[in-house]
N, C-alpha and C positions, 0 to 999 in steps of 0.2 A: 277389175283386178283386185287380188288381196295379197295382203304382203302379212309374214309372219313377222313376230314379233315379241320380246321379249318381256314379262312383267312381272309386278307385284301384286299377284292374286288374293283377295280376302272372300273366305267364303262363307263370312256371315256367322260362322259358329266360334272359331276360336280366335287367340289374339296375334297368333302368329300368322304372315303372309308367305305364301307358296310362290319361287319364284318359276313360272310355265309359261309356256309359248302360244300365244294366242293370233289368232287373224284379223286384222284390221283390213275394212272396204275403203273403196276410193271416198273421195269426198262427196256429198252429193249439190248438189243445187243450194248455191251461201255456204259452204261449207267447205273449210280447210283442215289438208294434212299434214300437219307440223313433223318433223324429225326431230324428236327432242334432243337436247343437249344438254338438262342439268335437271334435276325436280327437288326441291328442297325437299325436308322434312321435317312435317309442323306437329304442332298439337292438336288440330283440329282432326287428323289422321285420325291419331289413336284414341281418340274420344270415341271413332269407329269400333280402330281394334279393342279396346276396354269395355266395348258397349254402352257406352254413354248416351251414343245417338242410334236411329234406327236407320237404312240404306238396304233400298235392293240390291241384289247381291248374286252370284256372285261380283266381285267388285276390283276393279284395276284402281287401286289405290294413286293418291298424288292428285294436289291440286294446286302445288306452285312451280310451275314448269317453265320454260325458253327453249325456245331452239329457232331452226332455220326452214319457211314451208317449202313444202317436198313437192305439192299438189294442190291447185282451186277445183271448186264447184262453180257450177254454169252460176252468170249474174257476181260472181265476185269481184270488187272493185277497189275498197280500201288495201288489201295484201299482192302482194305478186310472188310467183316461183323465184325461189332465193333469197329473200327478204329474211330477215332475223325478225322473231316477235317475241313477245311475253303474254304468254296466255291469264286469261282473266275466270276464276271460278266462280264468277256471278256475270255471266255473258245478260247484257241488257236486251230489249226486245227491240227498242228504239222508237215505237210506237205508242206506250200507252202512257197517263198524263205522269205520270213520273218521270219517264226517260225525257216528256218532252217540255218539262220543268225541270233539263240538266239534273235528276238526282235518280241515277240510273243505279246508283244503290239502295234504291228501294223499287226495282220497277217490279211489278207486277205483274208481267206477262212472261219474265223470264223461267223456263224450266230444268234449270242450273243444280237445284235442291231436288229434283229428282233424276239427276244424272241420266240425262235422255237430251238430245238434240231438241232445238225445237219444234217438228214433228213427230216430237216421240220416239222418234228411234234410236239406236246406237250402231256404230258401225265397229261392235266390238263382240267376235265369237268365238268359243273355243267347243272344239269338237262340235258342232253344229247348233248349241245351248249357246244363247243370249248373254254377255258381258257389259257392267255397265260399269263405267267411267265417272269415279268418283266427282261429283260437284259438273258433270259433264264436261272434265280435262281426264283426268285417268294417266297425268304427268309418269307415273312411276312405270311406264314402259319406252320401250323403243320410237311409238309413232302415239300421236294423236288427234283425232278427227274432231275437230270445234266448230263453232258458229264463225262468220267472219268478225261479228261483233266482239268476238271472242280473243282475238287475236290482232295484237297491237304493234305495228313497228315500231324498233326501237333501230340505233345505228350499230352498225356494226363493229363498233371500238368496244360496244359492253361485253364484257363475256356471258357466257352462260351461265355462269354459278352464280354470280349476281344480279343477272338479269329476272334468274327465276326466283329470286327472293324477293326482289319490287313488286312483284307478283302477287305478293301475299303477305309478309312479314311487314314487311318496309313500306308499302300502299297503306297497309293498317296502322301502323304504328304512325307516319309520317302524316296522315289523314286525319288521327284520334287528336292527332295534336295541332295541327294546322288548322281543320275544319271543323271537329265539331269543339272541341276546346276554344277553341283562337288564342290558343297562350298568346301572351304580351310581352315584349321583352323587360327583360329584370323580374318580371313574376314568379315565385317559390313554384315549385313542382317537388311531387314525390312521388315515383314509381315501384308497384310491387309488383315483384316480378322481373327477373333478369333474364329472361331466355328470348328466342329470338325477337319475336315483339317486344318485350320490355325495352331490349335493347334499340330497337328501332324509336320504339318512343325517347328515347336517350338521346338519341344522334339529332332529333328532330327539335329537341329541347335545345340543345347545342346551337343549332344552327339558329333556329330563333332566337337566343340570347336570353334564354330565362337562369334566373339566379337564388336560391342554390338549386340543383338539381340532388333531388338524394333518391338513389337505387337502395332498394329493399329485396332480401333474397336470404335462401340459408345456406346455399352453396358461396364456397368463398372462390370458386373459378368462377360462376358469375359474376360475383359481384369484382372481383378484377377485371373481368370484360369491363361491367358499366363504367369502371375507373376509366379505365381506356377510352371507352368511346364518349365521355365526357359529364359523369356523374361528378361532384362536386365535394358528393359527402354517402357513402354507403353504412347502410344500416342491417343487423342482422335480425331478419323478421323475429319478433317474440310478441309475450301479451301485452308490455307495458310501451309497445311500438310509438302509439297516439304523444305518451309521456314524451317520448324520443325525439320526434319531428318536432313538436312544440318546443323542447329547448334547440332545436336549429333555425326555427324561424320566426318563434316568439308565440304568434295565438296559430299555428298553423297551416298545412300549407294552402297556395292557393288556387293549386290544383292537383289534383289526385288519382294517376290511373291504376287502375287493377289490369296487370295483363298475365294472368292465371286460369280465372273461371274458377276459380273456390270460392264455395259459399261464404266462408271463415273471410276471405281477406274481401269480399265482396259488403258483408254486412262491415267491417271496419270501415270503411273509404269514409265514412261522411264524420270521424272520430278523426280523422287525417287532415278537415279541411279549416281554413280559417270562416267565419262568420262572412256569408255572401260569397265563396270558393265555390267552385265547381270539383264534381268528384264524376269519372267517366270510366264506367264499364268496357274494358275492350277486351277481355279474356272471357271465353265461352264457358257456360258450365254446361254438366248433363241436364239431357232437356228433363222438364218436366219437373225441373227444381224450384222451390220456394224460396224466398230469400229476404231474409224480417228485416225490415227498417221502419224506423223511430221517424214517422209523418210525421210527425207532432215538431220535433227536434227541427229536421229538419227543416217546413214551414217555417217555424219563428225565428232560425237561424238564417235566415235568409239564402240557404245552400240549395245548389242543383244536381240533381243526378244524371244523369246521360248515359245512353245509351249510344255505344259506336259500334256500326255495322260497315265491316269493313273501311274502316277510315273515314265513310262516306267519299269515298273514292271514286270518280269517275274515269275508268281504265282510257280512254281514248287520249284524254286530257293531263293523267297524271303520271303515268308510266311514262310518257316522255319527258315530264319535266324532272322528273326522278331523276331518268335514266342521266338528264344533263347535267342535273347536280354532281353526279358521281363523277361525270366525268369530268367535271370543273373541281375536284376532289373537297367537293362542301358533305357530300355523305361518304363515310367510310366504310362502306356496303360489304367488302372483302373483308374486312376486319371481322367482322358478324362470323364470318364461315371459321369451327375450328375442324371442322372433319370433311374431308372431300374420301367419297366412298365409291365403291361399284353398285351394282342393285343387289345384287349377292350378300352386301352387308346391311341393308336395309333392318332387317329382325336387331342386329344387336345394337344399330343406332336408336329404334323406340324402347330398349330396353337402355338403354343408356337414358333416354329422356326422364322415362321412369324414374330412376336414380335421381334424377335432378342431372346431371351429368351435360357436358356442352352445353355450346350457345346454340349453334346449330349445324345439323349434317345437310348436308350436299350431295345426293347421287350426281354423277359424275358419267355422264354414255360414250 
């Protein structure tokens, strides 16, 4: 059976998405068909549509989705019909020695990054020509057909607009700083970057108890969000920034994430940290970019740079404990959302991001 279905089509050439109706197949064997209910929209999209990154195509955009599964595949056992989940766009393989050293964000066997199940296929056509499903979720339509590993119950009190941002924003941010970080409470932080990761990193700092927190941004509606969700001290990005942070925290801070993906605010991080700080990458740039740092510097500075791949988040394990925080109101996940949209407005929400504009939209099914 194949059910039609509504989406956001990139066809590889320009930066705008076609919203057309496409056919989705049943599930097959391990594999679930979710009914989405929310698909955020991130950055990592329009790294797509701007051409930043390379993807087969044409492409059902959306890689941080929730909703309710519709449909299993023979052999399915973690999800059942009805179940609420939060899809994961780095579905693990479960097998190889990564996944099974717990660090399923870096497994190796997963084929997530070429938007294809993990036999290869997708169960996504239109007019009889091959669609493939951004990150292999393709959240930005009506249905989606995932791995089981792909898809996480969560309880049914989350809604879906939030749910699908744990998904991706809030996994990442909550991750950068939990896991590969390990801020320590009362520890200085400086975040560049207020949009939706920034701000996840924010909330995550919060709850740890690190002191001060200072959000850095040019947008002055983000950097009001970061007040909100619990910056300490906001700062408006310029050259003499390094100057800035150091009269708030004396040599530094002593931690520092980037969550942009500029080269610019990429080579500053290690200018941002105190002597022995850590400075942590979590904003993607276009691939194939270069990005100059002072070895030398930092060797004798005793400083580390890090690299976070998706939070290092393990979906099985952290999507639920997320999901509990929220609802123990330790994350203010809702607050994150300033725009709930149809798929219809999808084009002038990444033109908004463009802008610098929101924290973040929310399609809305």
């Amino acid at each position: 059976m194949t059910r039609l279905a509504r989406a956001a089509v990139h066809d590889g050439s320009s930066t705008g998405l076609e919203i057309a109706t496409i056919e989705v197949a049943d599930p097959g064997p391990g594999a679930v068909l979710v009914r989405l209910g929310a698909s955020g929209v991130c950055g990592s999209d329009r790294h797509v549509l701007d051409g930043d990154w390379t993807l087969p195509s044409p492409t059902v955009m959306g890689h941080e989705g929730a909703g309710t599964v519709e449909a299993i595949g023979a052999g399915v056992v973690d999800v059942a019909v009805g179940d609420h989940v939060i899809l994961s766009w780095f579905y693990p393989c479960r097998r190889c020695v990564a996944c099974l050293s717990g660090k399923a964000y870096v497994c190796t066997g997963s084929r997530s990054e070429e938007c294809v199940l993990p036999d290869g296929s997708t169960a996504l056509t239109r007019d009889g020509e091959r669609v493939f499903p951004y990150l292999a979720v393709g959240s930005m339509c009506e249905y989606a057909v995932v791995p089981e590993s792909a898809a996480i119950r969560i309880p049914e009190a989350v809604p879906f607009d939030v749910a699908s941002l744990i998904g991706c924003s809030i996994a990442t941010g909550f991750g950068a700083v939990t896991h590969d970080a390990a801020v320590e409470a009362g520890s200085s932080a400086v975040v560049v970057g207020s949009g939706g990761v920034g701000l996840s990193i924010i909330m995550a700092l919060k709850l740890i108890g690190a002191n001060p927190i200072i959000a850095v941004d040019r947008s002055e509606e983000k950097l009001e969000a970061a007040r909100r969700l619990g910056a300490t001290h906001t700062l408006e990005a310029g050259p003499d920034l390094a100057e800035r942070v150091r009269e708030l925290t004396g040599n530094g801070a002593d931690y520092a994430f980037e969550a942009i993906g500029r080269v610019e605010t990429i080579e500053s991080l290690p200018g941002l940290i105190a002597p022995g700080g850590k400075a942590i990458i979590v904003g993607l740039p276009p691939q194939d970019t270069p990005v100059a740092i002072d070895a030398l510097a930092l060797a004798e500075s005793g400083k580390s740079l890090i690299g976070s791949n998706y939070g290092s988040t393990v979906p099985g394990r952290d999507f639920p404990r997320i999901a509990e925080l929220y609802l123990a109101g330790k994350i203010p996940v809702d607050e994150l959302i300033s725009h709930r949209i149809p798929l219809e407005e999808v084009n002038e929400a990444f033109d908004a991001m463009r802008r610098g504009e929101r924290a973040r939209s929310v399609i809305v099914f």
